[in-house]
N, C-alpha and C positions, 0 to 999 in steps of 0.2 A: 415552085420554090419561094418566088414573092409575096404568095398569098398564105402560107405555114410560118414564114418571118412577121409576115406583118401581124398573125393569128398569135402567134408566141409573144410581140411585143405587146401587143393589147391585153393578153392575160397576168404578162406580166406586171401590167399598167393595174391592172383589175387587181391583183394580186397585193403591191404597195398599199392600195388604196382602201384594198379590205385591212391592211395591218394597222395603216394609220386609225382607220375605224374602230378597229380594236382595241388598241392603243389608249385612245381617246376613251371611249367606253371604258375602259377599267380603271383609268385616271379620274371620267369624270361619273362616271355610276358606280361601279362595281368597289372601288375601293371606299369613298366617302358614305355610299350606303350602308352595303353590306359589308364591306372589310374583309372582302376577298384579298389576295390568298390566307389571311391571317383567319380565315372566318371559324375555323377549330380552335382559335386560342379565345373566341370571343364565348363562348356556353361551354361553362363546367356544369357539372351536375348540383342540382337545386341544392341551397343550404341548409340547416335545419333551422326550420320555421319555429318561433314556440310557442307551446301548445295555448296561451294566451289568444295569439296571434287568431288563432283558429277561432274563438269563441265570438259572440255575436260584438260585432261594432254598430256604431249609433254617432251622427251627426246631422245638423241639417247649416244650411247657407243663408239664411233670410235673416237673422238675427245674430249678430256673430257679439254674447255677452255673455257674462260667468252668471249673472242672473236665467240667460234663458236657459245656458248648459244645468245647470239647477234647478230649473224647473222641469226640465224633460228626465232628467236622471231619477226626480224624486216621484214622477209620474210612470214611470217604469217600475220600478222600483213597488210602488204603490200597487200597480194592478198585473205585479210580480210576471213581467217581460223581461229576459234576460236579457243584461247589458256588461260586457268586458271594457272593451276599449271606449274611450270615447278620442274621439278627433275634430281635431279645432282647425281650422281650414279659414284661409286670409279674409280679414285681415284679421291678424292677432297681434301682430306686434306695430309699431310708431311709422316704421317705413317700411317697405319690403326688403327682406331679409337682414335688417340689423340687429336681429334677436334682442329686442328690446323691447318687453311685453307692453302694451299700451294700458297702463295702468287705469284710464277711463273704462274703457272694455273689460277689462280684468282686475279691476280691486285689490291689492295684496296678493300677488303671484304667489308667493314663497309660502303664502298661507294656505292660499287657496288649492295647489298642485299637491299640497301636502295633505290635505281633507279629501283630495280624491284618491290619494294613493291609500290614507289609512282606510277607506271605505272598501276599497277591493278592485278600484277601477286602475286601469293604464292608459294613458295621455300621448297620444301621437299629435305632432304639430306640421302643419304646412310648410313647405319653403321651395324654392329652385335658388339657381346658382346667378340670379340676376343683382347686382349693382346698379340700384334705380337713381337717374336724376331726377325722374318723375314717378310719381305713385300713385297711381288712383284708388282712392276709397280710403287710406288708412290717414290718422292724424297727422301724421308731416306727410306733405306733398309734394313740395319742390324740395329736393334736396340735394341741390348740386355743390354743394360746399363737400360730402359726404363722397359723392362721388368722383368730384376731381379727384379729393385726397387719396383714393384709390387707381386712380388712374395715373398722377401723378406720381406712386411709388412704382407704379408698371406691376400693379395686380391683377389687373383686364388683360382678356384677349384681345387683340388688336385695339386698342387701348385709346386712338381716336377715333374708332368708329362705334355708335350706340345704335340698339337694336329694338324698335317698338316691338311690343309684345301687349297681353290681354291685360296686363296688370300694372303697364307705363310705359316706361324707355328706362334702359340704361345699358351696361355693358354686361358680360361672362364673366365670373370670377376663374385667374389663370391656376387651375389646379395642377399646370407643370410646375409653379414658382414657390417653391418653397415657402419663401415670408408669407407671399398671397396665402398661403393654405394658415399659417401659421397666423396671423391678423383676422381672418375668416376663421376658423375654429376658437381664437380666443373670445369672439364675439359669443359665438354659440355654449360656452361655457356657464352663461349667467344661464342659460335655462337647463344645460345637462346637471347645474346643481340641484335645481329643482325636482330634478330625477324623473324627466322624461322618460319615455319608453319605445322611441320610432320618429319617422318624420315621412310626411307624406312628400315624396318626391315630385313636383310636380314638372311636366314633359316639356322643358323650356328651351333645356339643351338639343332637338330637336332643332332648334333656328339657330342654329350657330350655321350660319352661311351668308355668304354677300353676292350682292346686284354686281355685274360686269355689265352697263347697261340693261337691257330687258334682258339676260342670260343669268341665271343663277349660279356662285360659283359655291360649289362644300369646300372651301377649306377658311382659315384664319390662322394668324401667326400667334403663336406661345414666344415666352422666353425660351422653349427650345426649340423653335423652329414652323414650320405647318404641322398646323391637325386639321384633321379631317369631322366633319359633321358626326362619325360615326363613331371616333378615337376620342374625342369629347364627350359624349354619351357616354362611355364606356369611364373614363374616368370620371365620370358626375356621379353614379348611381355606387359604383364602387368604392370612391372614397370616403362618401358618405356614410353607407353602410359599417366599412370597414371602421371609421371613426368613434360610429356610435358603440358596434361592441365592445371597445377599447373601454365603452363608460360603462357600458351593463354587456354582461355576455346574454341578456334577454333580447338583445336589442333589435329593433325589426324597419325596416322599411317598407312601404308602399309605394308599388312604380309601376306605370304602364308595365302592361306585355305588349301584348298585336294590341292594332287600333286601323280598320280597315285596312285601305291600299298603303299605311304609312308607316316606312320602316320595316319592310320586308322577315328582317332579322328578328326585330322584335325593340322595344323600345329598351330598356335594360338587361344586362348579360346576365343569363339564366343563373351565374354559379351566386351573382348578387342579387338575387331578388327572391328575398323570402315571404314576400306578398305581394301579389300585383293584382290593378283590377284594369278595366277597359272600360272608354269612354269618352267623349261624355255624350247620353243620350239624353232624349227629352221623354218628356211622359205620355209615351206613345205606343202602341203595337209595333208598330211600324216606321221606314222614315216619312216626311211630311212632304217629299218627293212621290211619294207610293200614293201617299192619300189624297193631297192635295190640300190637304188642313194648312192653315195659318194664322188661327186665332190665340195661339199662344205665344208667351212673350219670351225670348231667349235673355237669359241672364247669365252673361260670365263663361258662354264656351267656350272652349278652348278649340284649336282646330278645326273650326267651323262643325259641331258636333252639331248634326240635324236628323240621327240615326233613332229609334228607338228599341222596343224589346228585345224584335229577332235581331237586329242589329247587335248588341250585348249579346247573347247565345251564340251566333256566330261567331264575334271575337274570342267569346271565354273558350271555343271549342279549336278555333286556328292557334291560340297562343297554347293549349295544351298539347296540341299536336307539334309544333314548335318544340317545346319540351318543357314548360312554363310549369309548376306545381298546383302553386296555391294561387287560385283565381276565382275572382269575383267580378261583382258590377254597383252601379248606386242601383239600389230595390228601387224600381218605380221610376227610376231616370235621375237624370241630375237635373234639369232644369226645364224650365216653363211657367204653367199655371194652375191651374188646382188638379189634382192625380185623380183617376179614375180609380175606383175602390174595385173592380174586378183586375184591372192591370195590378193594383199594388197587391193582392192577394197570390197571383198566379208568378209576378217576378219574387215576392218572399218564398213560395214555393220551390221555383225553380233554386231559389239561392241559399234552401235549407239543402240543397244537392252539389254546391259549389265548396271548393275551397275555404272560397272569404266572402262572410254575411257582412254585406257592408249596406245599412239602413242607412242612407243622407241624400242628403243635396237640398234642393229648393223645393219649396211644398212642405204641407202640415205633416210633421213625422210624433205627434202626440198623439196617436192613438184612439186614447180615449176619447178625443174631438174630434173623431172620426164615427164609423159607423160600428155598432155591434158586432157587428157581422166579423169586421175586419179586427177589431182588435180581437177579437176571440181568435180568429184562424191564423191570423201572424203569430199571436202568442204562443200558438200550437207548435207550429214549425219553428219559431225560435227556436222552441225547447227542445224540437226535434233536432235541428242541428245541434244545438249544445247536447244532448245525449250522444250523436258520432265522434265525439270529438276523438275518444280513443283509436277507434277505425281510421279516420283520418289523420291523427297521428304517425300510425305503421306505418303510412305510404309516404310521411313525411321523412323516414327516418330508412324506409327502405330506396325513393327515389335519390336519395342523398349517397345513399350508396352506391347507384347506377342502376338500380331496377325502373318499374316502368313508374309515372308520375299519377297520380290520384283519379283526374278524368280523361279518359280514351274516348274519343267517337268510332261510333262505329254505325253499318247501314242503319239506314234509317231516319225521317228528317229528323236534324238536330239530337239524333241519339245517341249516347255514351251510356260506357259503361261509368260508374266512380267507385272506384276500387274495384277488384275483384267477382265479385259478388251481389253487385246493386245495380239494374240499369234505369236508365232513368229517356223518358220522351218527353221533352219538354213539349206543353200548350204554349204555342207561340201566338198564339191568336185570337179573338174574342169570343171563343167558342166552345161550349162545353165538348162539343166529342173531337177523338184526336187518333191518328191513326199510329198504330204502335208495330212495328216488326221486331218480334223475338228472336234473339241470335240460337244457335245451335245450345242443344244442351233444354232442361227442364226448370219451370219459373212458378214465381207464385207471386201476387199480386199484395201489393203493400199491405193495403187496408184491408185485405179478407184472405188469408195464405191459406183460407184452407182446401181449395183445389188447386191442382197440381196442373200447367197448363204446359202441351207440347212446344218446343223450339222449330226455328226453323216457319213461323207459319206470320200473316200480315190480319189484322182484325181494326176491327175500326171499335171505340169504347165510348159511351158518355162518362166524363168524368165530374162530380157534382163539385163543386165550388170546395168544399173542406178536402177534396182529396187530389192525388196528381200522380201522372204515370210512372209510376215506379214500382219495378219489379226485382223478387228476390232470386236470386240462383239456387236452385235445390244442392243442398251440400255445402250451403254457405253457413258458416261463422262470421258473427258482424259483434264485436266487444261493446259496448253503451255503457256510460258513468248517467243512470237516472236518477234522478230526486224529488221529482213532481210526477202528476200522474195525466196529463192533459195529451198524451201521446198514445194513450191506452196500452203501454208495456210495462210499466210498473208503476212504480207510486212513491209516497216521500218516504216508504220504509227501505225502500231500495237504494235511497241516501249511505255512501261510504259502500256500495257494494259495486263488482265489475258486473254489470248484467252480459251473459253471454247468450244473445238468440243462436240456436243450432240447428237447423237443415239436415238432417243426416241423412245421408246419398255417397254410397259406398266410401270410399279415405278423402278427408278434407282436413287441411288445417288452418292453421290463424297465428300468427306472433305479435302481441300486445309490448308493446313500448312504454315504461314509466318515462316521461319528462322528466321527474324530479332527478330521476339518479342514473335512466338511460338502461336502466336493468328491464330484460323482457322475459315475457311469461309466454308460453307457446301451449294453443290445443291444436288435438290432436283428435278427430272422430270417426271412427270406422263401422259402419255398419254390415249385417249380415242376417242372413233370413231371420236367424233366431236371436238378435240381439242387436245392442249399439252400444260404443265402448269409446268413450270419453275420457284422456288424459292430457291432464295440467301440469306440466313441469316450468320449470326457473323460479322465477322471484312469485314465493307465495299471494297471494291477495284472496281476499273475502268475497265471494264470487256466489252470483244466483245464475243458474244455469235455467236458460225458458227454452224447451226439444220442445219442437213439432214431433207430435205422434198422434198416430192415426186411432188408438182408444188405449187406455188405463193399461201402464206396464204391469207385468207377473209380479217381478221382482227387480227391487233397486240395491246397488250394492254399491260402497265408498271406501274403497281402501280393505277389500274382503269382507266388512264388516255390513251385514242386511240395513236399511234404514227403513223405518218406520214410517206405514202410509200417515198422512195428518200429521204428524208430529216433526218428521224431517222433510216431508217434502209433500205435493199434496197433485192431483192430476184435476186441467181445468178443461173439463167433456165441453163444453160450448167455442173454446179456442183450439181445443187439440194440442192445450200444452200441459209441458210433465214440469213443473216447477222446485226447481232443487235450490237452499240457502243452505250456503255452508260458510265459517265465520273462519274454522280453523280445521286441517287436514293436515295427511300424512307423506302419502307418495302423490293423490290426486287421482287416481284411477276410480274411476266410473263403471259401471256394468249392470246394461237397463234389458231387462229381458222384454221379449214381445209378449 
């Protein structure tokens, strides 16, 4: 009886101690990290991205002047590389974050913002939610005059303690305090006039936490009260965002997703992150852990970033899994010293397969000052991305609705599907062959689709420096807006038309999204021993239809009416494609005999 009393008290003893433990764990991990039990209020379903957003970005970190942004836009431009966004990343303004362009660095803001908007580009800007009294790099550097005055109105979180960070010390701006949001967004006003288009979010709110001695505590006091590391995050990347639409309903941000072991959840709440990329890498295969390399110089990482290529592929494949959309990486790394031209080749590859083509950081991003080699094969797959855009749209507009998000992984190293229809094996390494596992179902190979390859089976491929493993799914539809011909799918005639590559493999369909006005256009492709049968319903568009077929159709027909070999449509025996332009139709109905 003594020894089941004393067995019950000790379990019981065991019993408090695991609750205390508990306890403790969810007060100090679980809630400040991850934001349990609230963790379903923290990711809605991704917002809509737009379609801007999607198209190629361009920056670099070496030079931060309106002269050098001008010479790379006109050197782009010049040896016809596409470029949408451009993004201006610290320093750009006087101090950090007082949204006061640094007129030495930037000449005539109001002029200059406005020569790049009338030219066709959109202007994302750098910022985090810090109140510096010191600022490294930019033209005021002490500024604690700047900073009391905000501290003094009780605009800071915890408002006597300041927090070193990569880009100085200062404090949080308190996004519970009304005025605070209201003195901080009136700041931000002198550039939304200038009709900005986004803000690079950068991962600052992340260090909102304090030392309790060597113990780190997540929380800090607001004017209402404790927030948590993870409740600060959450209000930084949202308010933000929410703000900017208020100025442009274009409006977009960029923000971490996953970034290794940091922030389990994800750095911003999926329903507000209509771009995000991961980072920051150096110009590496690999990290410099793996290799042992350290003859490169680190510049400006954040988070002790010492990751490289596969490091990026990893994240963009954990934050999609997560449930992240639209992702990307800096092509080539963000930081070090001179870029290896097969690394920056194989990452603009893989990132003609990504979300978000984000060309920057440190290193020569001019191209032409590079090797032949490489501006011709970037150029390529620029263009390549910029021709998906419509494809990647759909999945914009359908993950928004609760369907599944743009890249899935699936077996296989570092392999995803991106969208539906396309899978893709990244070359994560300095080496032309790469091993590829095809999922279930029949494939065809990017650059040569004209055998038909079984699913289900593992192969090993040399892949030569212009190309990269990507495969089609038999039965796919994949929408493309071309206008250049460096892709080898059409050419500038195909400018203002939808090109539609079509697979036909028993019923497949595709819903195409306009941007402009949200109206979508849906095929529909069914084939059968003796035919395949093609229909376009909703919002018309001027559409070039390229079917894979195996030799020269009987008969083509458009709305019951026969079309004419050569004259409406013409068949290209060395591709195996049936190539249909059509400008203007009736019902859309197709009908391609064998």
């Amino acid at each position: 009886m003594k020894n089941s009393a004393r067995i019950r008290k000790r379990l019981k003893a065991v019993l408090i101690l695991l609750g205390i433990l508990l306890l403790l764990s969810y007060f100090y991990i679980f809630l400040p990290l991850w934001g349990y039990p609230f963790n379903h209020k923290r990711h809605g379903n991704p917002p809509l991205t737009p379609a801007w957003a999607l198209e190629c970005w361009l920056w670099e970190d070496d030079i931060n002047t309106a002269q050098r942004v001008d010479e790379l836009l006109e050197g782009y431009a010049l040896h016809d590389i596409p470029v949408r966004t451009i993004l201006m990343d610290s320093p750009w303004s006087l101090r950090y974050n007082d949204f006061e362009v640094d007129t030495v660095r930037y000449p005539e803001p109001a002029k200059w913002f406005g020569k790049l908007q009338d030219n066709g580009y959109r202007v994302v800007l750098w910022m985090t939610p810090m109140v510096n009294s010191f600022s490294k790099d930019t033209r005021i550097n002490q500024s604690e005059p700047w900073y009391n005055t905000a501290k003094d109105k009780g605009y800071l979180v915890d408002k006597d303690d300041q927090t070193r960070w990569w880009k100085g010390v200062g404090g949080f701006i308190d996004y519970t305090n009304p005025e605070a949001k209201k003195w901080w967004h009136g700041m931000q006003q002198k550039v939304f006039d200038y009709g900005i288009d986004g803000w690079k979010l950068d991962g600052t709110a992340t260090l909102l936490w304090e030392e309790l001695g060597p113990v780190p505590f997540f929380y800090k006091r607001t004017q209402e009260g404790l927030i948590t590391t993870r409740g600060y995050m959450d209000l930084y990347y949202r308010n933000e965002y929410s703000k900017g639409l208020k100025h442009n309903p274009e409006f977009a941000t960029l923000s971490r997703a996953m970034d290794r072991g940091y922030h389990p959840e994800g750095f911003a709440p999926i329903d507000a992150a209509p771009v995000t990329w991961v980072g920051d890498q150096e110009h590496h295969w690999e990290s410099k852990d793996n290799t042992g390399n350290s003859d490169e110089t680190k510049t400006d990482i954040a988070l002790k970033g010492i990751q490289g290529f596969e490091s990026a592929i990893e994240n963009v494949l954990k934050s999609a899994k997560k449930g992240y959309n639209i992702i990307g990486s800096d092509v080539a790394g963000f930081s070090g010293g001179t870029i290896p031209p097969r690394l920056y080749i194989r990452w603009t590859q893989f990132s003609a397969f990504c979300g978000l083509f984000l060309n920057g950081g440190h290193g020569e991003r001019a191209l032409w000052k590079r090797s032949e080699q490489e501006l011709e094969i970037i150029r390529k797959y620029s263009w390549l991305h910029t021709e998906l855009i419509p494809y990647m749209y759909s999945y914009v507009v359908q993950a928004n609705q609760g369907a599944e998000v743009l890249q899935r992984p699936v077996r296989g190293k570092y392999h995803y599907m991106f969208g539906d229809y396309i899978l893709v094996a990244p070359i994560y390494k300095d080496n032309l062959n790469n091993e590829v596992r095809l999922p279930e179902g029949q494939w065809r190979y990017w650059f040569d689709d004209n055998e038909l390859l079984d699913g289900k089976q593992i192969f090993k491929k040399e892949f030569p420096l212009d190309e990269f493993p990507v495969f089609i799914k038999e039965g796919a539809i994949i929408p493309m807006n071309i206008e250049r011909g460096y892709t080898g799918i059409g050419d500038k005639g195909s400018k203002g038309y939808l090109t539609l590559l079509i697979y036909p493999h028993y019923n497949s369909n595709f819903t195409v999204y306009d941007p402009e006005d949200g109206e979508s256009t849906k095929i529909v492709g069914e084939e059968t021993r003796e035919s395949v049968k093609i229909v376009i319903t909703g919002k018309k568009r001027a559409h070039i239809l390229s079917v894979h077929f195996s030799s020269k159709p009987k008969l083509v027909k458009l709305d019951k009416t026969v079309l004419s070999d050569s004259l409406d449509y013409h068949f290209d025996e060395e591709r195996n494609k049936l190539i249909i332009k059509t400008e203007e139709y009736s019902s859309g109905e197709y009908i391609i005999l064998k």
